[in-house]
C-alpha positions as CSV (number, residue, x, y, z in Angstrom):
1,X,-8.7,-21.9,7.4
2,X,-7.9,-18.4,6.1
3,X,-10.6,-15.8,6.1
4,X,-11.0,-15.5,2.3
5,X,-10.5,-19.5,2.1
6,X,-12.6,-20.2,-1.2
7,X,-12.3,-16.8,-2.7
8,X,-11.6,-16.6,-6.6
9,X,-9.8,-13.2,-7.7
10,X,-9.1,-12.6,-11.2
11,X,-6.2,-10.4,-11.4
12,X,-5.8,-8.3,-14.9
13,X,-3.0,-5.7,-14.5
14,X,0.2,-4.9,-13.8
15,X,3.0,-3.1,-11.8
16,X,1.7,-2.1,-8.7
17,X,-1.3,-0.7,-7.4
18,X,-4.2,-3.6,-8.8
19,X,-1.6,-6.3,-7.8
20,X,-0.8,-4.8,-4.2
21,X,-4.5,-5.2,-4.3
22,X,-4.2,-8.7,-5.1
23,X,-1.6,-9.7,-3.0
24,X,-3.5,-8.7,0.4
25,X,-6.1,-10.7,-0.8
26,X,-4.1,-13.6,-2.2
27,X,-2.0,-13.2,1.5
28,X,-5.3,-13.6,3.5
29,X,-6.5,-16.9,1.0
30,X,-8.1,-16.3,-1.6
31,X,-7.1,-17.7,-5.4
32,X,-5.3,-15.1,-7.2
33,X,-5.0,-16.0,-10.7
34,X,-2.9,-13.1,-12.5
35,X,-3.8,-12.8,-16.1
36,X,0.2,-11.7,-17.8
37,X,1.0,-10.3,-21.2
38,X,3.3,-12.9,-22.9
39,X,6.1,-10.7,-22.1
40,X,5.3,-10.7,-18.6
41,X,4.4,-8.0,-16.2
42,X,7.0,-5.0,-16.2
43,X,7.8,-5.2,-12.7
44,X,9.4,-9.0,-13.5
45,X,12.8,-6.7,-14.1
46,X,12.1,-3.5,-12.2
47,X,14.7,-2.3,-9.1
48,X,17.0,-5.0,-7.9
49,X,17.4,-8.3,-9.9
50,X,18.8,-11.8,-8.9
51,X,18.8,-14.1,-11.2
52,X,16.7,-12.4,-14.3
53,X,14.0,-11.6,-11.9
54,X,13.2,-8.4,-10.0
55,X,13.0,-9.6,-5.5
56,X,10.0,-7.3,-5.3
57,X,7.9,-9.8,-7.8
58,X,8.4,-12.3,-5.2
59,X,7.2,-10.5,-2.7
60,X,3.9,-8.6,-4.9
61,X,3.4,-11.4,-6.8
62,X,3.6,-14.3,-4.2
63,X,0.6,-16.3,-3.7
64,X,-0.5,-16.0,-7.0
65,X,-0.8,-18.3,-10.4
66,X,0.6,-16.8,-13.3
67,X,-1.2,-17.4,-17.0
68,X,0.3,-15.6,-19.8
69,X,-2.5,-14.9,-22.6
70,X,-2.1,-12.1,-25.3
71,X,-5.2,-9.8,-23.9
72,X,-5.1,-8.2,-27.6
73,X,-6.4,-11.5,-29.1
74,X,-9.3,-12.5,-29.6
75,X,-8.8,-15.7,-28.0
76,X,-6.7,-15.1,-25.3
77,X,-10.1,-12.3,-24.3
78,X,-12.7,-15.3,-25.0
79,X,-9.9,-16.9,-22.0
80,X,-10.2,-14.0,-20.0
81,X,-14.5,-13.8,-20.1
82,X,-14.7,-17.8,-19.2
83,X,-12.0,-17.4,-16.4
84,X,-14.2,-13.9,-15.0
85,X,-17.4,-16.1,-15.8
86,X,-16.0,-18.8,-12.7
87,X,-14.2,-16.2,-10.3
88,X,-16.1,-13.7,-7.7
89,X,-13.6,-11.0,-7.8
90,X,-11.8,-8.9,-10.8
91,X,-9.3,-6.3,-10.4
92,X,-7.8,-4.2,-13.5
93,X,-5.4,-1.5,-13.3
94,X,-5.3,-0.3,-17.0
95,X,-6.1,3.2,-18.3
96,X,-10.5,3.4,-18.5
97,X,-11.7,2.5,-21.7
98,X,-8.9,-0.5,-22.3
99,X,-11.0,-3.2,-20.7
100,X,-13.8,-2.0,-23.0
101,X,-11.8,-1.9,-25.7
102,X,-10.6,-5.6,-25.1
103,X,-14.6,-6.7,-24.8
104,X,-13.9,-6.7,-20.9
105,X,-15.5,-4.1,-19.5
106,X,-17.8,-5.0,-16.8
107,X,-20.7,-4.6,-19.0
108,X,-19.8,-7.5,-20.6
109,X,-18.5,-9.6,-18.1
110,X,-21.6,-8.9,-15.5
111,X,-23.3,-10.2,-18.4
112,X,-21.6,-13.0,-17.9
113,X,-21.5,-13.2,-14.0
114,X,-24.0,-10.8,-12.5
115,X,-22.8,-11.5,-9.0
116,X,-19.0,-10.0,-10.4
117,X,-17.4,-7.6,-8.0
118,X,-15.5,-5.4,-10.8
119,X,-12.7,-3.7,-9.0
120,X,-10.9,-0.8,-11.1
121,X,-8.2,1.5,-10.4
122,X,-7.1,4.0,-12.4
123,X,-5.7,7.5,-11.9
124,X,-8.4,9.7,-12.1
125,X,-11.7,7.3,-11.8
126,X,-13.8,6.0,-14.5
127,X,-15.5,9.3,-14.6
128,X,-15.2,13.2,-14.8
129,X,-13.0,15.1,-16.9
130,X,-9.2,13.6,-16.2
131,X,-10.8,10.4,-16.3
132,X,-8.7,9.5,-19.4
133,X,-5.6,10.7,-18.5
134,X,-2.0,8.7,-17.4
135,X,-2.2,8.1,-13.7
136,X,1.2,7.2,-12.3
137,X,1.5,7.7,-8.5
138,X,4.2,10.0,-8.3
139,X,1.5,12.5,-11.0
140,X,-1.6,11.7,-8.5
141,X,0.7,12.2,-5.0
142,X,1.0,15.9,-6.5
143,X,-2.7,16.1,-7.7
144,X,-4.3,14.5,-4.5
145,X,-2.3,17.2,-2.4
146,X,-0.1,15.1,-1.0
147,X,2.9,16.3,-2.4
148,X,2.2,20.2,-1.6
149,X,2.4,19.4,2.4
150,X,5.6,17.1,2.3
151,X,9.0,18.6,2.6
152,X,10.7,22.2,3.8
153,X,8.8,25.3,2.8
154,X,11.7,27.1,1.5
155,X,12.4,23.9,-1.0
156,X,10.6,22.1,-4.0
157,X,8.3,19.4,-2.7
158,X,9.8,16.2,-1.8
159,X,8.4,12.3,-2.7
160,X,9.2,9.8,-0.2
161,X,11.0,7.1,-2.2
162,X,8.3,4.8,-2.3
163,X,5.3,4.7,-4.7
164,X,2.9,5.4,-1.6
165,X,0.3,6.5,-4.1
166,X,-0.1,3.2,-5.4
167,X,-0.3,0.8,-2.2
168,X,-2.5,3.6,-0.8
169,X,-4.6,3.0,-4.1
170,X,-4.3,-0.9,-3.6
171,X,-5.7,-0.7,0.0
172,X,-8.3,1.2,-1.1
173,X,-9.6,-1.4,-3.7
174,X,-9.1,-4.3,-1.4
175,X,-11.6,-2.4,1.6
176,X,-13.8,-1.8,-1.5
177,X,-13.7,-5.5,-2.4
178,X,-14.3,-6.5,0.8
179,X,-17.5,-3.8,1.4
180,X,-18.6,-5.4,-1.4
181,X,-18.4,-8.5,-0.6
182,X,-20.2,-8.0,2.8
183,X,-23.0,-6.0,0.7
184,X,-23.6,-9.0,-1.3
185,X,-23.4,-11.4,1.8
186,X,-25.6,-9.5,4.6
187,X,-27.8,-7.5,1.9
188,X,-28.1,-9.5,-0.9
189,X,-26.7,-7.0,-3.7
190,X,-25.1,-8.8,-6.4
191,X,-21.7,-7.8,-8.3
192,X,-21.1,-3.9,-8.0
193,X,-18.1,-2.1,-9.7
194,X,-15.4,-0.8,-7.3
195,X,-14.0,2.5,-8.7
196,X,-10.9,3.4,-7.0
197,X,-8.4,6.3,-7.9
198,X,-4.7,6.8,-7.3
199,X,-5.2,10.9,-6.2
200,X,-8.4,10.1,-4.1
201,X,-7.0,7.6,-1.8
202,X,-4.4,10.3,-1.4
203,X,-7.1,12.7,-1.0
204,X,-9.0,10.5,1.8
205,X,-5.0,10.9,3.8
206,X,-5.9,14.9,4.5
207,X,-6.9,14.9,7.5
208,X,-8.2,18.1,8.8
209,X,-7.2,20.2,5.7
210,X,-10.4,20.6,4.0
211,X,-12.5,21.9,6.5
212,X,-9.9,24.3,8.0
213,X,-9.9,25.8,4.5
214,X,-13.5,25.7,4.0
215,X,-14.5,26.8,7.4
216,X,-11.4,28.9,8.1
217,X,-9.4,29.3,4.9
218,X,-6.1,28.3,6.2
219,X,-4.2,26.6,3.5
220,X,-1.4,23.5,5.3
221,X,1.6,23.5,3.7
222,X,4.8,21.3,4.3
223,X,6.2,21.8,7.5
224,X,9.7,20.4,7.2
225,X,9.9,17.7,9.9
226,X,7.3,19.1,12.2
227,X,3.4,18.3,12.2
228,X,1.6,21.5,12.1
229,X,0.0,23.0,14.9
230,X,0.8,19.8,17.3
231,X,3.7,20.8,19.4
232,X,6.1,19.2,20.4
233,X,6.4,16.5,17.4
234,X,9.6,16.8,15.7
235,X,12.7,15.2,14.6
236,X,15.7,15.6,17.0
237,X,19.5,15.1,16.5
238,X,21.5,13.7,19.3
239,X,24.7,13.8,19.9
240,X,26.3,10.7,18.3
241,X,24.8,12.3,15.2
242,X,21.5,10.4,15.0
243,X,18.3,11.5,15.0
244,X,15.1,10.6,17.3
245,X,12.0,11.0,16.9
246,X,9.6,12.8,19.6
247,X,6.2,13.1,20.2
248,X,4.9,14.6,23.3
249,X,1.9,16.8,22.6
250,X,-0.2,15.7,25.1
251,X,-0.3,18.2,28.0
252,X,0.4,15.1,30.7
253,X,3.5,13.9,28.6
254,X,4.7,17.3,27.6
255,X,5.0,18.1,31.5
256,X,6.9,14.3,31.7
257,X,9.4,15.2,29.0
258,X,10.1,18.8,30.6
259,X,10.8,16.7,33.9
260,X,13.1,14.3,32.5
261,X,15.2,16.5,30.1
262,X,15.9,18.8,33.1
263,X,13.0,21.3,32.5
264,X,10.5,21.2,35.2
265,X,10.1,24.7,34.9
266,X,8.3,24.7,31.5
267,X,6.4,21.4,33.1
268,X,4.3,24.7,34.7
269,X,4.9,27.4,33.0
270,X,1.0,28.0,32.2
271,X,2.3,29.4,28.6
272,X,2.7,25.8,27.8
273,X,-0.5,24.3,29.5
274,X,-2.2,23.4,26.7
275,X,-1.4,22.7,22.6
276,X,-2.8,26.2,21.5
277,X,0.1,27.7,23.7
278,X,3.0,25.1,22.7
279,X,1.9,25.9,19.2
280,X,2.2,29.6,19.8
281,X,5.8,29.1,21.3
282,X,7.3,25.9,19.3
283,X,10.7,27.2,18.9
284,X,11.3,27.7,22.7
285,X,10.3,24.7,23.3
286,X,11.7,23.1,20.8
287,X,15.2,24.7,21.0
288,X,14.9,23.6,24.8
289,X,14.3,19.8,23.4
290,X,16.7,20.0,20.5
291,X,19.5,21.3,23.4
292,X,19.1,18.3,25.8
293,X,19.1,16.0,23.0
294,X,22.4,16.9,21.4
295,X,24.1,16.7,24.8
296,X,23.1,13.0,24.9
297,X,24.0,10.0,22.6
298,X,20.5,8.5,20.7
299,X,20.9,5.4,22.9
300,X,20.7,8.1,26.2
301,X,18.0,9.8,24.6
302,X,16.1,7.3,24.1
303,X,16.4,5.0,27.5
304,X,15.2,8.8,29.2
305,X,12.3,8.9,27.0
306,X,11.3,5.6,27.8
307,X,11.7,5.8,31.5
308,X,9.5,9.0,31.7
309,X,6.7,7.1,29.3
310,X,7.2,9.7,26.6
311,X,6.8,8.4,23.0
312,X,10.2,8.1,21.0
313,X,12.1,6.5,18.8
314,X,14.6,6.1,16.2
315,X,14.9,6.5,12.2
316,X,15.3,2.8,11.4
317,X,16.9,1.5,7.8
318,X,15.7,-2.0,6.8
319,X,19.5,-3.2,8.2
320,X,18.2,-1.8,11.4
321,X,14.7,-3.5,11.1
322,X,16.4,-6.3,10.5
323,X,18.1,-6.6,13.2
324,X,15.7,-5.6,15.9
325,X,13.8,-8.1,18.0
326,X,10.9,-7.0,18.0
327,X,10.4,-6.9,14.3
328,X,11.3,-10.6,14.6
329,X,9.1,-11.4,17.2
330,X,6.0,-9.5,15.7
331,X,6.4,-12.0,13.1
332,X,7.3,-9.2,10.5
333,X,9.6,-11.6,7.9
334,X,8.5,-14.6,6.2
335,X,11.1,-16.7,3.9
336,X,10.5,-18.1,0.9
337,X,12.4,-20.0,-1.7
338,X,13.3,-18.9,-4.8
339,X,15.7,-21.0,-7.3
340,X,16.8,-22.8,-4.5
341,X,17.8,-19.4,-2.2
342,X,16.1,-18.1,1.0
343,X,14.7,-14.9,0.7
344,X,12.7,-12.5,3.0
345,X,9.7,-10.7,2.1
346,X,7.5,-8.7,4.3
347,X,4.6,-10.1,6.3
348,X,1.3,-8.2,5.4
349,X,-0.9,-7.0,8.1
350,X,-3.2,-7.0,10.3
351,X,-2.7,-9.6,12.4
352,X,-5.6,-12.0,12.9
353,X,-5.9,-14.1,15.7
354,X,-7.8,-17.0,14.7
355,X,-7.7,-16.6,10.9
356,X,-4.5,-15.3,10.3
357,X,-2.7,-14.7,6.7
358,X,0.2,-16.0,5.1
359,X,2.6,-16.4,2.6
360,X,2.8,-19.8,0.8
361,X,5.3,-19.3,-1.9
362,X,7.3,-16.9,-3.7
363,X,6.0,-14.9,-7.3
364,X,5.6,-17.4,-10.0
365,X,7.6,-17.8,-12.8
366,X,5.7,-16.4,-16.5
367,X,2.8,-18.8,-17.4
368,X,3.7,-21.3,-14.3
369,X,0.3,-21.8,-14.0
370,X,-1.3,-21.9,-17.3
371,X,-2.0,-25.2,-18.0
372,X,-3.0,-26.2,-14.6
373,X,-5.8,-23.2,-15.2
374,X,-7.1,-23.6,-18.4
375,X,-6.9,-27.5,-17.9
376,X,-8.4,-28.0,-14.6
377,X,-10.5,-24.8,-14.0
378,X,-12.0,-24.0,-17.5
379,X,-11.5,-27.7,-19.1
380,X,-9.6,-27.1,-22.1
381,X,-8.0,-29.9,-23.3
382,X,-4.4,-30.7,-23.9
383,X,-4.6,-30.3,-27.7
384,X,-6.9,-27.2,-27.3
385,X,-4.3,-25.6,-24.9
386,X,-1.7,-26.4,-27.4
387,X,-3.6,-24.9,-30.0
388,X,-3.7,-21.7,-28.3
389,X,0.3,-21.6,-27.7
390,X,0.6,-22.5,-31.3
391,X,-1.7,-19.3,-32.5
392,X,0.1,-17.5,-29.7
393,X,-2.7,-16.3,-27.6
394,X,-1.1,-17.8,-24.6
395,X,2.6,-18.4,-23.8
């Protein structure tokens, strides 16, 4: 049994941040049935492609039932209502307004289904006054502040290449649809509309910086490879030309490190006793770090750091994921089959001991699942599902 074992999620969107949404749902067992344009979603021929369609739809997208309906028609929205009317959960993704426009909104559809859990992300929220603007993660990873503490200050602000705007948005929608959920279980509140944005789940990833500009007006900025005012955490290069990674700002494993990198004497030098005074004298103690490490090969490094219980580790690639065991252990790739090839997709945590997720097959081809939905789910009988591809409001 998986722990969202009789779940129905409606999925209604595309790309990435709804459907990351409805993949960790669909990975922990609930029905995902994803609601396509007849051209299919975008990300079907996004990044790398094997045979006419993109690996990463395999991996969003798996779990999932594909039905292709024309969301601009009024039949293929009449589809859309009758499949919200029999599922607990929607998700959309589209700029506000479009679901209204459509006749989808969750006016309507509560209407329909009062217990509905209406799960929206957009940008900028349903409300205030960016509300209607385009909301792409890369825009709201600049907006939501994210952006202005990442990278070198003497250099333009760097985006990690990954869309972490998006999956952070995802996440977000998928703890609202499960507070939600809970609400409607322990408290008896019926359907409630989830309103998630792109730039405030990167807001909610601040940490400490509002309050130490409110209470002390100290604005963070980026900090190259350092964290600021934790010392030491940094980025190291040895001397096979790697770099680790360190992190020893505790006060009992700052003294270890000093130990076993030949240092004991900063171990008690009382200038480095506590954070506030490492912070005040980083760059001795870092170029005292940085020194010992580039005399040592990464694999040296990194066996001393162990010994001496000091957290450390290495920058991996995927090729180097790959090929460490304990990635393989944890459990971290599952394979699927696609046209007839193997392929590897990432396991989704967290890890649950009695209930826990997993994947049961690869992202669906366009429309797979049509028929099987509108036939079995909503009824519709052979000639009227043929009716429907022959007035084009479904593929």
């Amino acid at each position: 049994m998986l722990p969202l074992s009789g779940l129905r999620v409606l999925e209604v969107g595309q790309l990435l941040a709804g459907p990351f949404a409805g993949c960790v749902l669909g990975y922990f067992g609930a029905e995902v049935i994803k609601i396509e344009p007849l051209s299919g979603d975008p990300l079907r021929n996004w990044r790398v492609v094997r045979n006419g369609t993109s690996l990463w739809w395999h991996s969003l997208s798996r779990n999932k039932k594909s039905v292709a309906v024309d969301l601009q028609h009024p039949e293929g929205q009449a589809l859309v209502r009758e499949l919200a009317r029999r599922s607990d959960v929607l998700i959309e993704n589209f700029k506000p307004g479009t679901m209204e426009k459509w006749g989808l909104g969750p006016n309507e559809l509560k209407a329909l289904k009062p217990d509905l859990i209406y799960t929206r992300v957009s940008g900028y929220g349903q409300t205030g006054p960016y509300a209607s603007r385009p909301g792409f993660a890369s825009v709201c990873e600049a907006v939501g502040g994210f952006r202005y503490l990442n990278g070198f200050p003497d250099r333009p602000p760097v985006r990690p290449n990954l869309s972490l705007g998006d999956t952070l948005a995802g996440l977000h929608a998928v703890i609202g649809v499960l507070l939600a959920l809970h609400a409607q279980g322990r408290h008896g509140i019926s359907g409630q509309v989830v309103d998630v944005a792109i730039y405030e789940s990167v807001f909610n990833m601040l940490e400490s910086v509002v309050p130490e500009y409110d209470g002390a007006g100290v604005v963070r900025g980026p900090s190259g490879s350092t964290l600021t005012g934790i010392v030491p955490s940094n980025t190291y290069l040895c001397g096979d030309d790697k770099y680790v990674v360190i992190g020893a700002n505790g006060d009992s494993l700052f003294k270890r490190l000093m130990r076993a990198i030949g240092r004991p004497e900063m171990a008690e030098d009382p200038r480095f006793a506590n954070n506030a005074g490492r912070v005040e004298h980083e760059q001795e103690i870092d170029a005292a770090i940085s020194a010992w490490t580039r005399a040592h090969a990464s694999d040296v490094v990194l066996r001393t750091l162990e010994e001496a219980s000091v957290p450390g580790g290495p920058i991996y690639s995927v090729a180097d994921m790959f090929d460490d065991p304990h990635f393989k252990v944890r459990g971290l790739f599952e394979e699927v089959q696609v046209d007839g090839q193997p392929l590897k997709v990432p396991a989704i945590t967290p890890r649950l001991e009695a209930t826990p997720g997993a994947t049961r097959s690869a992202g669906p081809k366009l429309g797979e699942h049509t028929q099987e939905v509108l036939g079995t789910l909503l009824g519709l009988s052979p000639e009227r599902i043929a009716a429907l591809r022959e007035m084009k409001a479904i593929l």
